[in-house]
C-alpha positions in Angstrom: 18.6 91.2 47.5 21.3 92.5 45.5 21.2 91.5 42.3 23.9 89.6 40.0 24.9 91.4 36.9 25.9 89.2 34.5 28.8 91.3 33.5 30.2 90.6 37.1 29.3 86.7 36.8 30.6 86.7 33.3 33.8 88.1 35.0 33.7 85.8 37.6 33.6 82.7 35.4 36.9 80.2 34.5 37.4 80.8 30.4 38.3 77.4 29.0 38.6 76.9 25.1 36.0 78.9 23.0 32.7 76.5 22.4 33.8 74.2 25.3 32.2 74.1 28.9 33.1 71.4 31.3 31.7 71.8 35.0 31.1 69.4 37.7 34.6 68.4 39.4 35.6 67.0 42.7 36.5 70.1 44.0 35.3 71.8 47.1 34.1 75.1 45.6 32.1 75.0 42.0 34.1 76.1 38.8 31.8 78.2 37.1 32.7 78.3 33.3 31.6 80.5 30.5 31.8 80.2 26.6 32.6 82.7 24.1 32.1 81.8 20.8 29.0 83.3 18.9 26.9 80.2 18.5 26.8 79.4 22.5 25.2 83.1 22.9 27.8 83.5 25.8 25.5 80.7 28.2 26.8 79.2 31.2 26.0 76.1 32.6 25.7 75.3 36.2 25.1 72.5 38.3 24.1 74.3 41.3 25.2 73.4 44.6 22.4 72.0 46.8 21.8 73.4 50.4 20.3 71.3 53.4 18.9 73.4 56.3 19.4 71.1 59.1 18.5 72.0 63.2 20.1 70.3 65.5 18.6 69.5 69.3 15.1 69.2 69.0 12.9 67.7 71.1 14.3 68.8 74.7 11.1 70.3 76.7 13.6 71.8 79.1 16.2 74.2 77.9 18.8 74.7 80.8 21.7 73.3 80.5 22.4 70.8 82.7 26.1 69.8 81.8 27.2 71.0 85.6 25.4 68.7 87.4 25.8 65.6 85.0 22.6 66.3 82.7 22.6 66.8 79.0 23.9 70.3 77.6 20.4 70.4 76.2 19.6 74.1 74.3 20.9 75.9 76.8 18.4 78.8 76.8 16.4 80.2 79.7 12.7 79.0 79.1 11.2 75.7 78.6 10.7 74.5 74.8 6.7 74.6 73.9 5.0 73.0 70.8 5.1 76.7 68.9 8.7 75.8 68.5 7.9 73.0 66.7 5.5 74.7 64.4 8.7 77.6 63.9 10.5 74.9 62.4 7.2 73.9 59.6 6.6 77.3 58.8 10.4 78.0 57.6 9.7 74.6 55.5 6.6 75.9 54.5 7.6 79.1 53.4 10.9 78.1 51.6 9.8 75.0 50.1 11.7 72.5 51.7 11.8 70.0 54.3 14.3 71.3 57.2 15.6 68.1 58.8 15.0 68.2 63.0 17.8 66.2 64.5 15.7 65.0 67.6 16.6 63.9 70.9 13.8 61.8 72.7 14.3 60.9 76.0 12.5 63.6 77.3 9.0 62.8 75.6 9.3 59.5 77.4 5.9 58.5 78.4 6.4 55.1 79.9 9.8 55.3 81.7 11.1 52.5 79.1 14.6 53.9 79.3 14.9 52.8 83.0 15.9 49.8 81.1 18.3 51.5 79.0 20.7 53.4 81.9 23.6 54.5 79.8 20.9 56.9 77.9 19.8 59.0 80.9 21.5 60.8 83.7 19.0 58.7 86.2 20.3 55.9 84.9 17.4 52.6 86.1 16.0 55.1 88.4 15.0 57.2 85.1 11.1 59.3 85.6 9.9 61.7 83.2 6.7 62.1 84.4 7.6 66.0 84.6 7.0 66.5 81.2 4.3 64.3 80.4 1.9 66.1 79.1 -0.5 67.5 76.5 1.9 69.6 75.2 3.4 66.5 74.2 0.3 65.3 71.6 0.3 69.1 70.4 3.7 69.0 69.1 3.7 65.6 67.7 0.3 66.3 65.7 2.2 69.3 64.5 4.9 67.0 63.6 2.7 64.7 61.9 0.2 67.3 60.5 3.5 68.7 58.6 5.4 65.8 57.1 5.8 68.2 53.9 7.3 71.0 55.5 10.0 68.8 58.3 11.9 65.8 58.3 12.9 64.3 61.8 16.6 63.4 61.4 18.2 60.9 64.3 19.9 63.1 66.9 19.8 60.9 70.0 17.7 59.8 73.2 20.0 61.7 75.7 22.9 63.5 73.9 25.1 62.0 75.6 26.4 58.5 77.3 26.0 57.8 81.0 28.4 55.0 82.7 26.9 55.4 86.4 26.0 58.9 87.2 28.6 60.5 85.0 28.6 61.6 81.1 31.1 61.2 78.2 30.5 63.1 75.2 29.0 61.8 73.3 25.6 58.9 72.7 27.3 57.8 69.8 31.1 57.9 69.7 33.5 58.9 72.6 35.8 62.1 72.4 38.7 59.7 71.3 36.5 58.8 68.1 35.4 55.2 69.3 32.2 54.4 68.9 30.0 53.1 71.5 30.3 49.3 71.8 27.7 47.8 69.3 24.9 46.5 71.4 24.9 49.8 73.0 24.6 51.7 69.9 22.2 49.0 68.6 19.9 49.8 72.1 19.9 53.1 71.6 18.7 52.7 68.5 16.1 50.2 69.7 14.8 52.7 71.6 14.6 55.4 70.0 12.3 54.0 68.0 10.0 52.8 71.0 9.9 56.5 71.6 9.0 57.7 68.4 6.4 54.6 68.4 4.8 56.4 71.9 4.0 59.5 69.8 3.4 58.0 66.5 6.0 60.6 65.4 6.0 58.5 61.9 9.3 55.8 60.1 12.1 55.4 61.0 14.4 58.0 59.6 16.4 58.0 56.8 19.2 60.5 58.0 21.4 61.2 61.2 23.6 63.7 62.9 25.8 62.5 65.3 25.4 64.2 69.1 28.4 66.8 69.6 29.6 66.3 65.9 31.7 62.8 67.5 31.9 60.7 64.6 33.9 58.4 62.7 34.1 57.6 59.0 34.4 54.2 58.1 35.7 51.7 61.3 36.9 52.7 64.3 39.3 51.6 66.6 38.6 48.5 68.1 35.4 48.3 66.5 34.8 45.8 63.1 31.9 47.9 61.7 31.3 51.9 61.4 28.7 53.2 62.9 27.3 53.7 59.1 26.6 50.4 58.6 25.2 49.4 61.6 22.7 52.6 60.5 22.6 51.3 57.1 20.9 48.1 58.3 18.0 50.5 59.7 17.7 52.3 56.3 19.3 55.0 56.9 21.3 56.8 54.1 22.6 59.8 54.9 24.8 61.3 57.9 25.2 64.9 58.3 28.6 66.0 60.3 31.2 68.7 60.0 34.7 66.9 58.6 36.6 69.0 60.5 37.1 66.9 63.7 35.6 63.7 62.6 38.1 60.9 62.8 39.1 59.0 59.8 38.1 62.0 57.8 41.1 61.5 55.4 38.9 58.3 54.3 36.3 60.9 52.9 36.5 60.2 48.8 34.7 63.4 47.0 35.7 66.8 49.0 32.5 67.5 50.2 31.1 64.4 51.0 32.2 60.5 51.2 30.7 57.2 51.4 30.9 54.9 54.4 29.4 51.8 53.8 26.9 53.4 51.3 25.9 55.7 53.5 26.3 59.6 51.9 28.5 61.1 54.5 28.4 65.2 53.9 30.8 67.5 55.2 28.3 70.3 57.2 31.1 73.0 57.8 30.6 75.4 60.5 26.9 76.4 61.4 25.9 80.1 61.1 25.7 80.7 64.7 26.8 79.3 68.0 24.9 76.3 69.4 23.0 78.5 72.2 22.9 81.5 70.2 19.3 82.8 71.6 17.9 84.2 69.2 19.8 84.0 65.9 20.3 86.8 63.1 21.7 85.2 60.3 24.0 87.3 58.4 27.5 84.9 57.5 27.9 83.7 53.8 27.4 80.2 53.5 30.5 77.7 52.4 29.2 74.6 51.8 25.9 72.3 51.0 24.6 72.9 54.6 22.8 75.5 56.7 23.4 73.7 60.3 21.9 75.5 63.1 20.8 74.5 66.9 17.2 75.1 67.7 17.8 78.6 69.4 19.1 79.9 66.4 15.6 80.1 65.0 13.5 80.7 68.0 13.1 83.5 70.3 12.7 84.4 73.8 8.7 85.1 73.6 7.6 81.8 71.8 4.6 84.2 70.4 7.3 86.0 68.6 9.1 82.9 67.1 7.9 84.1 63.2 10.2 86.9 63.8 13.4 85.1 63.5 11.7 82.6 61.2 11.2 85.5 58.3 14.8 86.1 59.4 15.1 82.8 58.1 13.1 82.8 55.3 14.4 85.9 53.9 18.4 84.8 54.2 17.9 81.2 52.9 15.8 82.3 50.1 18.2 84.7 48.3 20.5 81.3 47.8 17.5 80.2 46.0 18.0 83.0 43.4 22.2 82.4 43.0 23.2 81.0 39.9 25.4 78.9 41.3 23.1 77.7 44.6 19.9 76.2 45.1 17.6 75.1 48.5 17.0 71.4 48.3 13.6 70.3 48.6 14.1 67.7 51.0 16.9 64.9 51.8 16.8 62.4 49.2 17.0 65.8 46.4 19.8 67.2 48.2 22.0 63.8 47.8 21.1 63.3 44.2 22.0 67.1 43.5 25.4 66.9 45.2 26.3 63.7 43.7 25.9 65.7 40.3 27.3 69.1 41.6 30.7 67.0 42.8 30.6 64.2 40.1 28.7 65.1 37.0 30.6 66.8 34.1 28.9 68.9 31.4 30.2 70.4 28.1 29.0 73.2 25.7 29.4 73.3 22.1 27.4 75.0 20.2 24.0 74.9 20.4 24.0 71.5 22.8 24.7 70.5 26.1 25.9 67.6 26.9 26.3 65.7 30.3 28.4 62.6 31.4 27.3 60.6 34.2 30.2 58.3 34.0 31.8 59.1 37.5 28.4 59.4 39.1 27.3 56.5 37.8 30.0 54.8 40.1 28.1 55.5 43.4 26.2 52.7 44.8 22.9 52.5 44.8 20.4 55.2 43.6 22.3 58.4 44.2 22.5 60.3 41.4 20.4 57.9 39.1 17.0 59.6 39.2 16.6 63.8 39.1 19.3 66.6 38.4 18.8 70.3 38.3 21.0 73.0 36.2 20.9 76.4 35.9 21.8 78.4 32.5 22.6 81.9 32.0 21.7 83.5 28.9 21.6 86.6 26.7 18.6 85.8 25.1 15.6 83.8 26.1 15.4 80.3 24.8 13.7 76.9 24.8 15.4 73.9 25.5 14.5 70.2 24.2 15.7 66.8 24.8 15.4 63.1 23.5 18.0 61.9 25.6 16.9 62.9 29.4 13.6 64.3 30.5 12.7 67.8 30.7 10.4 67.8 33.8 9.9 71.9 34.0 12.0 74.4 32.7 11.3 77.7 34.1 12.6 81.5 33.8 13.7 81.7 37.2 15.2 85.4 37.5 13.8 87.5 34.2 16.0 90.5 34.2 19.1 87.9 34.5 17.5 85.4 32.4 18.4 82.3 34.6 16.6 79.0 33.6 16.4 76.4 36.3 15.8 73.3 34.5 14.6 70.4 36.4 16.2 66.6 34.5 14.8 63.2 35.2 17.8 60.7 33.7 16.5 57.9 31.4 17.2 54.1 32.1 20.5 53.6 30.1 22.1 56.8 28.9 25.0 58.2 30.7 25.6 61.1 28.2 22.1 62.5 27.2 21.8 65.8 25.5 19.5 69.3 25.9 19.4 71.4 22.8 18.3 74.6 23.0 17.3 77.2 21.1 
């Protein structure tokens, strides 16, 4: 990895009045800010921008795509899925740290045939049998699934990807290609039953996140619809929906750049994903420009399923140097990664002297807990130093890149204060 001087980042910063430091805005792209004055040692202060890996299309045991004949797109690639694919996705988790979310699709680890009773989820409509991939293969990958709840996070997808009115399709399960979502007690089935299938498997809860099939979404109400498909989703427990803005309807509604709340629910703008959905395999090599890493499943997965940890340390190794940016950092999991943006978008800090001070006045308008427990910043300095606090909790601070003497300091708020204070020294 090539390293950053910290001449070039110095260089790279906004100058603002000497002693002050104020970070944290609305804006899409962080404004990285740098002191001058003698007492401040020339540290800057960043609230680093959280990235979510999150794999879209998991769970299909077939990969052909089937759009021509009225079946799902699926992955699109040339073999059948196997449970090493699954155990691709814990060891990038594993190795990095985090918890990848795996937007799953169901239908196909249907055991029972329950979704004859569900006809707009499956191109077979009532006449639905997947008894062709019934199998063990299905209790290898769910034990990995469940043997790895550290190292993944299964993420709503969908049952069938897409929505089924006799034996033809409309993109997509959730919302139609005009932005409408599906009428309620359809999308309220669906979700029904994906449950039941997760329930087969004993693939674990409910979860907490969602990304909409074929990016077709709406923020907030659509038309002819009373409610969003956020709160119905909200009423489930989830609390977070992962979706490119560009093309989602109603995306002027969005409040705070990079993300928005619909009914509660954290709504995060995923830009564009590093490869092409059936790109097969993927070799990662674009700059990231926002919060998420989105991928398909063939991105990280390769032809010979015995040589999937070869684009996995692909993976590993271009995810990891974000880790190591001053301005970045890998979230460890969901819940972190909403917390961290709220404070990357919202929070404001300010450097005088030998003190920084944060503001959690505009976070603190966010419903619920976002942005009320944990906190990460990163400091720059010229010398090495110790920081200290009365005011917020210091739960590690570590020297994460020696030669460039960048702290990562990891905050827990207290009850009460909205403008604590680290001093450092």
């Amino acid at each position: 990895m090539t390293k950053i001087s910290r001449r070039n980042f110095t260089k790279n910063s906004i100058k603002l009045t000497a002693g002050t430091l104020v970070l944290g805005s609305n804006a899409q792209l962080l404004s990285s800010c740098v002191t001058q004055n003698k007492n401040s040692d020339n540290l800057k202060v960043i609230i680093p921008m959280p990235i979510q890996v999150v794999i879209d299309d998991v769970g299909w045991w077939s990969g052909e795509d089937g759009s021509k004949r009225q079946e799902p797109y699926r992955t699109g690639i040339n073999r059948n899925h196997v449970p090493a694919d699954y155990q691709a996705i814990a060891e990038l988790g594993r190795a990095l740290g985090i918890r990848p979310q795996a937007a799953i699709i169901l239908c196909e680890w249907d055991k029972e045939n329950i979704l004859r009773l569900l006809p707009t989820s499956t191109w077979m409509g009532d006449k639905w049998n997947n008894s062709k991939w019934v199998g063990p293969w299905q209790d290898e990958a769910a034990e990995i699934i469940r043997n790895n709840q550290n190292h993944l996070e299964l993420t709503i997808h969908g049952i069938g990807h897409e929505y089924w009115e006799g034996e033809t399709f409309t993109r997509a399960e959730w919302t139609d290609s005009n932005g409408q979502m599906r009428p309620n007690d359809q999308v309220e089935l669906h979700l029904d039953y994906f449950e039941k299938l997760m329930n087969q498997h004993n693939l674990g809860a409910f979860p907490k996140s969602f990304v909409p099939t074929a990016f077709k979404h709406s923020f907030g109400p659509s038309e002819g619809r009373e409610i969003s498909l956020a709160e119905i989703l909200k009423k489930r427990g989830v609390d977070y929906i992962n979706s490119p803005l560009k093309g989602m309807y109603n995306k002027e509604r969005v409040q705070f750049g990079l993300f928005g709340l619909d009914a509660g629910v954290m709504t995060v703008d995923r830009g564009s994903d590093e490869c092409p959905w059936d790109t097969f395999p993927g070799n990662p090599v674009n700059e990231l420009t926002g919060p998420t890493c989105g991928m398909h499943w063939p991105n990280m997965l390769h032809p010979d399923p015995g040589k999937n940890p070869e684009i996995v340390h692909k993976w590993i190794s271009y995810l990891k140097r974000y880790n190591e940016k001053p301005d970045k950092m890998l979230a460890p999991d969901s819940v972190s990664f909403q917390n961290q943006l709220a404070h990357h978008s919202l929070t404001k800090v300010e450097l005088k002297r030998n003190v920084i001070a944060m503001d959690f006045t505009e976070t603190d308008k966010l419903p619920a807990t976002i942005g009320k427990g944990e906190l990460t910043l990163k400091i720059a300095a010229d010398k090495t130093l110790k920081f200290k606090s009365d005011s917020i909790e210091i739960l590690s601070q570590t020297l994460q890149n020696e030669s460039e003497l960048i702290y990562l300091l990891n905050l827990k708020r207290k009850a009460g204060i909205i403008k604590p204070q680290l001093r450092f020294s």
